[in-house]
C-alpha positions in Angstrom: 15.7 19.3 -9.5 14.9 21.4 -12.5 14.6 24.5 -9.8 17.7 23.7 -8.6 19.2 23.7 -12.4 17.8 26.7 -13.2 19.0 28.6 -9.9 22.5 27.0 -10.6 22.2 28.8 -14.1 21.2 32.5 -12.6 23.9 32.2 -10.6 26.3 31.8 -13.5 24.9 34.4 -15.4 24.8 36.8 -12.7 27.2 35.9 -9.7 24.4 35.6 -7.0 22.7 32.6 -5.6 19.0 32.9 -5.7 17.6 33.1 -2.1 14.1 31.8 -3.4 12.4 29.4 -5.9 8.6 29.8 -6.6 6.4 26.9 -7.9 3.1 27.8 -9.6 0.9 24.6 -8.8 -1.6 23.0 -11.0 -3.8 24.0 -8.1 -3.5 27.9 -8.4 -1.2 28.5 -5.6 2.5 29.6 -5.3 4.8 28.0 -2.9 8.1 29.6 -2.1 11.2 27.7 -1.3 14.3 28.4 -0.1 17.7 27.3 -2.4 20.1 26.7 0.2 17.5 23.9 2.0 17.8 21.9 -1.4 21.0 22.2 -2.8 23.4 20.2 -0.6 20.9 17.4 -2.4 21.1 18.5 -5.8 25.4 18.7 -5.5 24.9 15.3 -3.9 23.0 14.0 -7.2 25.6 15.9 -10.0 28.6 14.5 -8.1 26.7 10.9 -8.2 26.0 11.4 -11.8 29.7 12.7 -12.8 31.4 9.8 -10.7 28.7 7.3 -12.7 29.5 9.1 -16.0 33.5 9.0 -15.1 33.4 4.9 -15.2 35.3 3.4 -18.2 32.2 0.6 -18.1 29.0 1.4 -17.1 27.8 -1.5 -14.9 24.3 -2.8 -15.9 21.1 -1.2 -14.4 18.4 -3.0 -13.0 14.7 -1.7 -12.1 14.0 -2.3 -8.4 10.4 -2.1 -6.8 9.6 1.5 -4.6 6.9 3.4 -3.4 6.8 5.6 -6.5 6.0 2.6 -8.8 1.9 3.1 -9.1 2.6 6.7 -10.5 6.1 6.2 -12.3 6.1 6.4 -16.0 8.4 3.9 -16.7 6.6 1.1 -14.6 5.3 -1.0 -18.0 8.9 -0.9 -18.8 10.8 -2.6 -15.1 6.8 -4.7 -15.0 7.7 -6.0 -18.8 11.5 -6.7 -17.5 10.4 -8.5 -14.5 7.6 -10.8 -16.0 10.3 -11.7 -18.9 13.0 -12.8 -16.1 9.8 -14.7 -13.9 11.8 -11.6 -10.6 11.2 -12.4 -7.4 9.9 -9.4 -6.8 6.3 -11.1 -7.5 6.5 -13.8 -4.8 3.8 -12.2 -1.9 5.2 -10.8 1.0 8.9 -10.9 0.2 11.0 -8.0 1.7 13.5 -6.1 -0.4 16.6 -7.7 1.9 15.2 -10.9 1.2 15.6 -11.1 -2.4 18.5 -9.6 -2.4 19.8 -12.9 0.0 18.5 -14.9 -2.0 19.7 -13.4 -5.5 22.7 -13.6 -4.3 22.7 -17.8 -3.9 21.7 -17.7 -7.5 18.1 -17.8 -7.0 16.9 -15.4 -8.7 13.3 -16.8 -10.5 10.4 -17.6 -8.8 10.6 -20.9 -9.9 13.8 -21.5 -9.0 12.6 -20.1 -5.4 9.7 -23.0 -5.1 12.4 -26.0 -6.0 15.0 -24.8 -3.0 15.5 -27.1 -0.9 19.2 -26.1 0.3 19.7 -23.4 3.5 20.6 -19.2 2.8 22.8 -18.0 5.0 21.2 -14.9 5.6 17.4 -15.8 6.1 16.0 -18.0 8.7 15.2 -21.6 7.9 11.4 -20.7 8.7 11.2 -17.5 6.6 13.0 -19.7 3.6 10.8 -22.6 3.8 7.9 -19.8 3.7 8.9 -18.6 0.9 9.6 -21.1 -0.8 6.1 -22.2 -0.2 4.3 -19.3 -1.1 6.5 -19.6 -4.5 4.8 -23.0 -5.1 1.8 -22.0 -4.7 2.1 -19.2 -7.1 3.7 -21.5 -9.9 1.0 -24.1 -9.2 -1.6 -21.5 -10.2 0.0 -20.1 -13.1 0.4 -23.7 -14.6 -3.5 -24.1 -13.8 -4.8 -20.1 -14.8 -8.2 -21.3 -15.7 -8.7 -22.9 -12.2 -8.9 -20.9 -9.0 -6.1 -19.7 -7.3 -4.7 -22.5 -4.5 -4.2 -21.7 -1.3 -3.0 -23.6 1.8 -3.3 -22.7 5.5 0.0 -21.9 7.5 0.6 -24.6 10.2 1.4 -22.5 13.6 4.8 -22.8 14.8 6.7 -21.0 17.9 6.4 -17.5 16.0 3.9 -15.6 17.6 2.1 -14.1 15.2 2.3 -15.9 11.7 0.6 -19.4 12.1 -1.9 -17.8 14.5 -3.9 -15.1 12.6 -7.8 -17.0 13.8 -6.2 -17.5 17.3 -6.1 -13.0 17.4 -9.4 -12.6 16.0 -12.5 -11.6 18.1 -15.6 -13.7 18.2 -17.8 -13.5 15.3 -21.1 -11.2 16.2 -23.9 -10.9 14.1 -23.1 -6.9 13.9 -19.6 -7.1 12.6 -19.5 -5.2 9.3 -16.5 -5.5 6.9 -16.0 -2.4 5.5 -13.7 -0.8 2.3 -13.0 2.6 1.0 -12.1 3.2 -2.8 -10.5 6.9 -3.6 -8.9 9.0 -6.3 -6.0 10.3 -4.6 -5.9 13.0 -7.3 -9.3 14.0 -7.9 -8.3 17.7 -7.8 -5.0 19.2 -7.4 -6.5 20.2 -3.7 -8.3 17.2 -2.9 -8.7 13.2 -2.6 -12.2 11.9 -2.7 -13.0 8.9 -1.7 -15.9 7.9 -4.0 -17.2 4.7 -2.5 -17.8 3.0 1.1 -18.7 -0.9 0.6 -19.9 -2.6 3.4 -21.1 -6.2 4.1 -23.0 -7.4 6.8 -25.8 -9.2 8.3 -29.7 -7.3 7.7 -32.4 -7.0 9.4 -33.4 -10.9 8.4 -29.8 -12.4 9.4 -29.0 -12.7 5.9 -25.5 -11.2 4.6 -26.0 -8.2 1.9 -23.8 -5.8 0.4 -24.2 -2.0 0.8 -22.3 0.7 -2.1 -22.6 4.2 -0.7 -21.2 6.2 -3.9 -20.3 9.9 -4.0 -19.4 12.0 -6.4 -18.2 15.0 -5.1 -17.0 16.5 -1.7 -19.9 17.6 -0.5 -21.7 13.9 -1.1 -18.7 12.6 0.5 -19.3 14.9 3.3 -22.7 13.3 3.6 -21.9 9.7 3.1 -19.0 9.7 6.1 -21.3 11.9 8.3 -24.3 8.6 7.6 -21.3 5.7 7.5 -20.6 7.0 11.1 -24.4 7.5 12.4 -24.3 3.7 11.0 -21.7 2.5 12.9 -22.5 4.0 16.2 -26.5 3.0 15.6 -25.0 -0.6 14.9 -22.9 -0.5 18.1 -26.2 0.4 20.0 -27.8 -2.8 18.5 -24.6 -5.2 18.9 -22.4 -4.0 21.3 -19.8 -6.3 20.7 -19.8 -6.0 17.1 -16.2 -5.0 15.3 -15.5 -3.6 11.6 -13.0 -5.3 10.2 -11.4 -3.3 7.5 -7.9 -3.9 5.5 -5.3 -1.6 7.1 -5.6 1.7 8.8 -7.0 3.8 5.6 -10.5 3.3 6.5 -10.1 4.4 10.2 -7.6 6.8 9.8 -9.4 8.6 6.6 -12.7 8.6 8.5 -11.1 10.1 11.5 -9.8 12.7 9.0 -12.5 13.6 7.4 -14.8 13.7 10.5 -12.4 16.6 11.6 -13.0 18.9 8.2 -15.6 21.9 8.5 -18.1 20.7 6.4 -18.6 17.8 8.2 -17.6 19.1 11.7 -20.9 20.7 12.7 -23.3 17.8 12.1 -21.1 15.5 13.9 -21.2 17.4 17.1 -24.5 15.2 18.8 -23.7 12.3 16.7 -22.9 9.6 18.7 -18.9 7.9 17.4 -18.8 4.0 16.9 -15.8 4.2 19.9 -13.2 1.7 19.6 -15.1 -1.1 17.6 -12.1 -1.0 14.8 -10.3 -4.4 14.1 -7.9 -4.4 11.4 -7.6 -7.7 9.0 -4.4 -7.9 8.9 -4.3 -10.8 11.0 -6.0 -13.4 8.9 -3.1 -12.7 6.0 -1.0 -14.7 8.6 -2.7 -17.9 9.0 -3.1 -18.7 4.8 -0.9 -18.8 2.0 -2.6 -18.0 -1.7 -1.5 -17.0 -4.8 -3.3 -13.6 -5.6 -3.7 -13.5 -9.3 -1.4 -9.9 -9.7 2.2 -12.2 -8.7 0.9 -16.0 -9.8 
């Protein structure tokens, strides 16, 4: 936007639109774009701002969740807001149209949430009564916060997914591993690293253990995927119906990744690949209700 500023104030001084605009990133390179492909969305934002700025009374703002939150400056600021007011916006697993429904029947706390015991119009009866469990649960633990979190297990119904999460699982096999990556998405301005691989699973004696592979740079990450995959496919040999259950699709998609980058590339060319032993958790999540500690 500040581009698009500044190439609105060369063409006042001057009389011509700017073809280009050049960023100089914190990485060393320049990147080029062109003017025209972003300025239908700047005019969209001034006229937004005029028309906001042209209102006799400025209706009051609200922070509401996005994707940007985890980076945004402001976040202590809309968190502060939203603990003071007890927002729905904590309750697990609730989906943006959802509060908003529910907000609108003038329930707008998560306490009032885990007391509703009347219908809204725009949610299911069985999404409702979820929620309004998994509210309960939340103010049960924060009444109790030296006591562990309470959890309860969701009784199946005729959805055929939530209720069901055991029912989807594979059997257990003394090979399955459960695997996690942790990362700095902004280790360099060129790179991610991902500085640990935890594992947990059965040893040589049956007993479960805890593995930390650590690296501190690329090429020791290079090295610790390259060994993480000779580890699955050696463990696949062992257990052939062994699965690693990981939480969503960073783990396998980020290893698949990084298996395909040219310092890696070469020394994966005879290593046997683990194949399709990949289960994600997700599953589980639907068969419990909890109240992680981050929303109770």
């Amino acid at each position: 936007m500040q581009l698009c500023f500044y190439a609105d104030a060369l063409e006042a001084l001057t009389g011509r639109v700017p073809s280009e605009m050049h960023l100089w990133l914190g990485s060393g390179v320049s990147e080029s774009l062109r003017v025209e492909e972003f300025r239908p969305y700047w005019r969209r934002l001034r006229r937004q701002l005029a028309t906001l700025l042209d209102q006799d009374d400025i209706t009051e703002t609200r922070p509401e969740p996005c994707t940007h939150c985890d980076y945004c400056e402001f976040n202590p600021l809309c968190d502060a807001q939203w603990r003071n007011e007890d927002s729905l916006v904590y309750v697990a697993n609730i989906r943006t149209p959802e509060r908003h429904a529910l907000e609108r029947e003038g329930v707008r706390t998560v306490v009032e949430l885990s007391t509703r015991a009347g219908s809204v119009p725009e949610l299911h009866d069985e999404n409702l009564e979820r929620l309004v469990r998994q509210a309960a649960l939340q103010v049960t633990s924060r009444e109790h916060p030296e006591e562990a979190p309470v959890y309860e297990l969701v009784v199946p119904s005729e959805d055929p997914v939530f209720g069901h999460g055991f029912e989807l699982l594979p059997a257990p096999d003394n090979g399955d591993v459960f695997f996690d990556f942790e990362g700095h998405p902004f280790w360099s301005a060129q790179n991610d690293l991902f500085f640990l691989s935890g594992l947990r699973y059965r040893d040589d004696v049956g007993e479960w253990c805890y593995d930390a592979r650590w690296a501190h740079d690329l090429d020791a990450q290079a090295l610790m995927v390259k060994e993480l995959v000779e580890f699955f496919a050696e463990r696949r040999t062992t257990f052939p119906n062994m699965h690693v259950y990981h939480y969503n699709h960073t783990e396998r998609s980020s290893l698949e990744r990084l298996t395909r980058e040219p310092r890696l590339r070469a020394s994966l060319v005879r290593s046997p690949r683990p194949g399709s032993s990949w289960t994600s958790t997700w599953l589980p999540k639907t068969r419990f209700r909890w109240a992680p500690s981050h929303t109770a």
